[in-house]
C-alpha positions in Angstrom: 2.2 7.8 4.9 4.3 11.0 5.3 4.6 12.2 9.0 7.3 15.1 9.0 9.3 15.5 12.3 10.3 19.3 13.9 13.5 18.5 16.0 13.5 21.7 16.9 9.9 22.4 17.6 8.6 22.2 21.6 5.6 19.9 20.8 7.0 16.7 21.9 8.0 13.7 19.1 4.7 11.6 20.1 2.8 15.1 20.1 4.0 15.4 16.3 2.8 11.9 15.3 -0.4 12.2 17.1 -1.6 15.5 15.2 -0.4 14.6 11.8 -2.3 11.2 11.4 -5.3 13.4 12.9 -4.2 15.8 9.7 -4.0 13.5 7.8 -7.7 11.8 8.7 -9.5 15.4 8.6 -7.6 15.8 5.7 -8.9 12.3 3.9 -6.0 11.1 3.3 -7.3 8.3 5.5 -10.7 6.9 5.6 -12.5 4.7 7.8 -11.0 1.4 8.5 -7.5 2.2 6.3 -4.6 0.4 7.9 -1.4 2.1 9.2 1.9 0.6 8.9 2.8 -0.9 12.4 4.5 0.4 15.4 8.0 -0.7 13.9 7.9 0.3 10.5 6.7 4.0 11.2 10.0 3.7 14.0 12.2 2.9 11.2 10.4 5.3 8.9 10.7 7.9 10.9 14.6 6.9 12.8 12.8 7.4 16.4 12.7 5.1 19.1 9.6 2.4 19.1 8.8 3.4 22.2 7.4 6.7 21.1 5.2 5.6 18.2 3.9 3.1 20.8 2.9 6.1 23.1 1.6 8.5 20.2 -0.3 5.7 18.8 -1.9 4.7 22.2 -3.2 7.7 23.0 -4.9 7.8 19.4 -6.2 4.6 20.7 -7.4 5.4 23.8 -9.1 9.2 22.7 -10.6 6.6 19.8 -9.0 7.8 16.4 -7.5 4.5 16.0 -8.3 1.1 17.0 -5.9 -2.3 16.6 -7.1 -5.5 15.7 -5.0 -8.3 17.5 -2.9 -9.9 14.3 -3.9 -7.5 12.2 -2.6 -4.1 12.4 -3.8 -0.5 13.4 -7.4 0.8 11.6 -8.5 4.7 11.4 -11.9 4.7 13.4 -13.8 7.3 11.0 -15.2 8.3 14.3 -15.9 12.0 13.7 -15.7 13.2 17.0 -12.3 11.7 17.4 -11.5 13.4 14.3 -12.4 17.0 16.2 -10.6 16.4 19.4 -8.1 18.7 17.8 -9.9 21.2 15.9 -11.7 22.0 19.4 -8.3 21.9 21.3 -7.1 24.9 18.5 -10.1 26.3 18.9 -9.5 26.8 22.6 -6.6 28.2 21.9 -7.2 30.4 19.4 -10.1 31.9 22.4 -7.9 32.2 24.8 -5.1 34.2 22.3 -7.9 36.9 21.5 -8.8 37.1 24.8 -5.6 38.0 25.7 -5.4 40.1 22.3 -8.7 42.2 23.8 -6.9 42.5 27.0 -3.6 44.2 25.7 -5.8 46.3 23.3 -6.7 45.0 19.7 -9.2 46.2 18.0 -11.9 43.7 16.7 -11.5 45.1 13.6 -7.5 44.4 13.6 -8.2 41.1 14.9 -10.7 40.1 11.7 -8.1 41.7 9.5 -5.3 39.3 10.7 -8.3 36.0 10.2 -8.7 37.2 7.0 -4.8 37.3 6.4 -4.1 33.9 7.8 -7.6 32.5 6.1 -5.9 33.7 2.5 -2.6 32.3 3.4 -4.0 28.8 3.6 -4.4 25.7 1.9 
């Protein structure tokens, strides 16, 4: 499991961990039921206090991405809805971007021309 840490970003460390195992589940690199390596071997994995991962992975937990199995480790859910709780938080923000885009004056047409960029641009 690769989970890539921005020091420098403002999305808090737990924040980071959080939307990359979501990535990484929308993405398929995990499937239902895979295990994920426990609280203290993504800590030493990623040098960051255990305390962290703890919180990142509770709130996976509680919003139902994850579940843990007492003994056993930490399981992806395949829950889909779980899986969306962060498309639809981007999608929110995405809204409220062109809404403040419309306000200060972009065209609709400018506005598809930059979707179309970006939609190019990715993987």
């Amino acid at each position: 499991m690769n989970i890539f840490l921005d020091y420098h970003s403002r999305t808090p460390i737990y924040e980071q961990i959080k939307e990359q195992i979501v990535l990484s589940v929308n993405r398929g690199v995990f499937k239902k039921d895979d295990r994920l390596p426990s609280l203290r071997q993504l800590s030493a994995q990623l040098g960051i206090n255990i305390n962290t991962v703890k919180r990142a992975l509770s709130e996976l937990e509680t919003q139902g991405v994850i579940y843990s199995v007492a003994g056993k480790g930490i399981f992806i859910s395949g829950n889909e809805d779980s899986q969306n709780i962060y498309l639809e938080q981007t999608l929110e923000t995405v809204a409220d971007a062109l809404k403040s885009a419309k306000q200060m004056g972009a065209t609709e047409e400018k506005v598809n021309a930059i979707v179309k960029e970006i939609y190019k641009g990715v993987e």
